[in-house]
N, C-alpha and C positions, 0 to 999 in steps of 0.2 A: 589607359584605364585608371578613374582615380578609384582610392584606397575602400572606398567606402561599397564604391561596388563590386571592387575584388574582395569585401569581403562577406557582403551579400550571397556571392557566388560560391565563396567556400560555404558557408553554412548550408547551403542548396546539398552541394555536394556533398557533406558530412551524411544528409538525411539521404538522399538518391543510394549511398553506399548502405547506409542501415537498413535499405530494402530488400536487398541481398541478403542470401543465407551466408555471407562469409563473417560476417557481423553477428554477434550472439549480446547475451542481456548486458552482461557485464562490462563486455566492452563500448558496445553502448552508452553506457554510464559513465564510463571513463571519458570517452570520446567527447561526449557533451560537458563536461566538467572542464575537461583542458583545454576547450574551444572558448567558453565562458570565462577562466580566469586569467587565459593569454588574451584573448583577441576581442572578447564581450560578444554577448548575444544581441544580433543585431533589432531582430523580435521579440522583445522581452515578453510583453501581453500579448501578442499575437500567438507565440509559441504556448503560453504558459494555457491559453485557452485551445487551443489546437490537442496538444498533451491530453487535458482530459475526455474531449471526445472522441478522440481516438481511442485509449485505456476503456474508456467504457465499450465500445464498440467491440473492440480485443476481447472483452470480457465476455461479451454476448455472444462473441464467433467462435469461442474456447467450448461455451457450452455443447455446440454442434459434435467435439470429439468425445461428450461424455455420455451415457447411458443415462436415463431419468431415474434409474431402480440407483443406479451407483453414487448419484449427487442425492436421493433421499436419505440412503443408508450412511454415508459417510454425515451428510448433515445433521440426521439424528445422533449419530454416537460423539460427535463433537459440541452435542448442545449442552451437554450437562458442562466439559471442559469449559467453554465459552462462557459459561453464565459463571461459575466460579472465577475462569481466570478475572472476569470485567469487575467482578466485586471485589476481589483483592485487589486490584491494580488500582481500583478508585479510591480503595480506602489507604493504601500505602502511598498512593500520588497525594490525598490530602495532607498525609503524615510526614511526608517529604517534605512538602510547600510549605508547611510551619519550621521546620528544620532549617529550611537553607534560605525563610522569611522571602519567599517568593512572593509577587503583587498577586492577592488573590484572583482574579480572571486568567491573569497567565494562568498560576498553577492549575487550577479547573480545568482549562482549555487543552495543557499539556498531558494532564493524567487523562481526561477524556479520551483525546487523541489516542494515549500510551495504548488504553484498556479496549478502546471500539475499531475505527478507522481513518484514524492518521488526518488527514487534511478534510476529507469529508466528514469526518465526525467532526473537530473543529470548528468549519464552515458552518454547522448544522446548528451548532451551542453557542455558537459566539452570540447572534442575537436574544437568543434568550437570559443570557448574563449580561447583556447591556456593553458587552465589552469592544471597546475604542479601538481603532484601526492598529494601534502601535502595541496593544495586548497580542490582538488576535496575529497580524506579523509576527513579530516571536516565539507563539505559540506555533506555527508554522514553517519558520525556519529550524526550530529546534529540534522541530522530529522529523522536517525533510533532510537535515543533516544525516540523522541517525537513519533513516530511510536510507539513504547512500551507503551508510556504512554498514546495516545490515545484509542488504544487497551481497553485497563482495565476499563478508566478512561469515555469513551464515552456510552454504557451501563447501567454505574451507574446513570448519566443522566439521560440517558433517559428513565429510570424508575423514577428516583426522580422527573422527570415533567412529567410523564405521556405521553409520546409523542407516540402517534398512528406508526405503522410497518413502512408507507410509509414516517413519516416523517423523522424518525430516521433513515431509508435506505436514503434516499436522502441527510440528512445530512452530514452521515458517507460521503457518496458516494464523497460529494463536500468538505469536510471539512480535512478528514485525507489522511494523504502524501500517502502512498503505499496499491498497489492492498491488498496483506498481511494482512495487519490490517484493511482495509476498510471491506473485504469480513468476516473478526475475527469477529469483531464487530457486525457487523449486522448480524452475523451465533447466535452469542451468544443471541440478542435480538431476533428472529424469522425469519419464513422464510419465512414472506413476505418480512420483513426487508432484508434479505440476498438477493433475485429477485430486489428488490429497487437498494439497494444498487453496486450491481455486476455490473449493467446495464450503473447505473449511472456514477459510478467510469469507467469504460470503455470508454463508451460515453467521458467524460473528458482525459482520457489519447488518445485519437484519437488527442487530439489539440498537441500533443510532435510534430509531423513529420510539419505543416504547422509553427506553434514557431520556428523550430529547422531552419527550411528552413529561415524563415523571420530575423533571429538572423545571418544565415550563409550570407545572402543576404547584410547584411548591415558590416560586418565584413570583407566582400568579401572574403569569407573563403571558400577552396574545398572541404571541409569535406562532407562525404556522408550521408544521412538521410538515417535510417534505418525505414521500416515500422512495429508495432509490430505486430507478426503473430500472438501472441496468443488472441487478440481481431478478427480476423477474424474468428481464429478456435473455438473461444464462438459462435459469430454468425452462422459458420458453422452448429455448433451441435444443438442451437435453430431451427436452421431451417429443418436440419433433424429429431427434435420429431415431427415438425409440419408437416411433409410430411408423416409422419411414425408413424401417431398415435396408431395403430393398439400393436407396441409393446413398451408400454409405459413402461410396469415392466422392461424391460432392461434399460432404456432409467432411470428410477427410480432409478434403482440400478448403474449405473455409475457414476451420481449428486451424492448418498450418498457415494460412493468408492471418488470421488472427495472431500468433505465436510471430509471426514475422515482423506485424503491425505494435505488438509490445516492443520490438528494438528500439524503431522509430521513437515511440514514445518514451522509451527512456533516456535518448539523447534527448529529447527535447527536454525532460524535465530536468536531467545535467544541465544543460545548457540553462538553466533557471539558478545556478548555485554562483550567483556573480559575489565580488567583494564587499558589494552594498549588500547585499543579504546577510551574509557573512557576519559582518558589523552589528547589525541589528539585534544578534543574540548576547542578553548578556550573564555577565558570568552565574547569576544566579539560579536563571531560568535550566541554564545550558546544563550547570549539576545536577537540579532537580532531575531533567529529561534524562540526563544520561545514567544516572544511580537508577531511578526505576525502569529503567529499557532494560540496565545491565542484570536487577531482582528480575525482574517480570522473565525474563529471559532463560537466565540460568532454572530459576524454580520448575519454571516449565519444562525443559528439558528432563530435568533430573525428575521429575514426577514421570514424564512420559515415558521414560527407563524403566520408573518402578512400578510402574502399572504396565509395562511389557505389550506393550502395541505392537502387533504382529501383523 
């Protein structure tokens, strides 16, 4: 057997394993990371598009475990947080990018990210800022970095302070870049944590299409604002358990086939963390992202302390 298709097969096999409940988020993430910088991802594109329609589908099968009263209520009392955190994170990501003389698109592209939704907010702004394949790249690896390292790194947290399901989902929710590791995180803390969190993180990425617009508006840019479907088709599915209480075991069993289908996904987007990524961040960009992950972060937390979310 040559090398190429023994190693086709491991990769098969990494994701067959992340199907199983013996696999959880984190490790996942590891799994796909030490697959990619020992042995390379054999699928780089195929994977990297695979990944988000999976996530998003995950996303929409998550909804089925939540009540439509529970994703309204949580979504409102996160709107005010959301709308504040995205306005300070955009004005201290501009303040950063002068500081650490970041190439303007990067820095836009990276505080955008920090403040809305990670890789789809990105994806969303880059054409409206005109910006070149080697911006928007950077901007992308820098917060899929920190995406990884939130993952892991937000958990341990929030065990070492003790922090109650709903805070920790709320936090993850407004604090880390992408759906992906938002929904990891708080899957891996509990599942009230993960209800928190989903909701919240959603709630938050609704602001990409009125930003993208108010960014295209002043830019006088004709770029088209895309609406994200798969936050409609969350609320879709909340709202049909709530109409449909009656079969809730189906309705059980889709949220955990979804929750399962996050693993999968997050080996695949390890499996995107190769050497050549890696390289493409540089040192500039990489400070920016990580100084305002690290503000964005902390502030949030200790606010959500002092306002006592219960």
């Amino acid at each position: 057997m040559d090398k190429n298709r023994l190693h086709k097969m491991l990769f098969v096999a990494g994701l067959l394993v992340c199907c199983t409940p013996l696999v959880g988020t984190a490790m996942a993430l590891i799994a796909g990371v030490l697959f990619s910088l020992l042995l390379g991802n054999p699928w780089p594109q195929k994977s990297a598009h695979v990944s988000k329609v999976i996530l998003q589908l995950s996303v929409v099968g998550l909804g089925f475990g939540l009540g439509l009263g529970e994703v309204v209520r949580t979504g409102r009392e996160s709107l005010v947080y959301s709308f504040v955190g995205i306005s300070c994170t955009l004005a201290l990501g501009y303040v950063l990018g002068m500081l650490f003389k970041t190439d303007t698109n990067t820095s836009a592209l990276i505080s955008f990210g920090t403040a809305i939704c990670g890789g789809s907010a990105i994806a969303a702004m880059a054409p409206v800022l005109k910006a070149n394949n080697d911006e928007t790249a950077v901007a992308l690896t820098t917060v899929f970095t920190l995406n990884s390292v939130a993952l892991l790194l937000f958990p341990l947290i929030g065990h070492l302070l003790h922090l109650n399901q709903d805070i920790f989902g709320t936090w993850a929710g407004l604090a880390i870049h992408d759906t992906s590791s938002v929904v990891g995180a708080a899957s891996a803390y509990g599942a009230r944590a993960l209800a928190v969190g989903t909701t919240v993180k959603l709630t938050r990425a609704m602001w990409i299409t009125p930003v993208v617009i108010g960014m295209a508006l002043l830019k006088k840019s004709e770029q088209r604002v895309k609406i994200p479907l798969f936050i409609i088709g969350f609320v879709v599915a909340a709202a049909i358990r709530t109409c449909l209480p009656q079969y809730g075991q189906y309705w059980n069993g889709l949220a955990a086939i979804a929750k399962q289908c996050l693993v999968v996904t997050l080996f695949l987007i390890g499996a995107g963390l190769s050497r050549e990524v890696l390289r493409q961040v540089g040192v500039r960009p990489l400070l920016q992202g990580v100084t305002l992950w690290l503000l964005v972060s902390s502030l949030t937390l200790v606010a959500l302390l002092c306002i006592g979310i219960a």
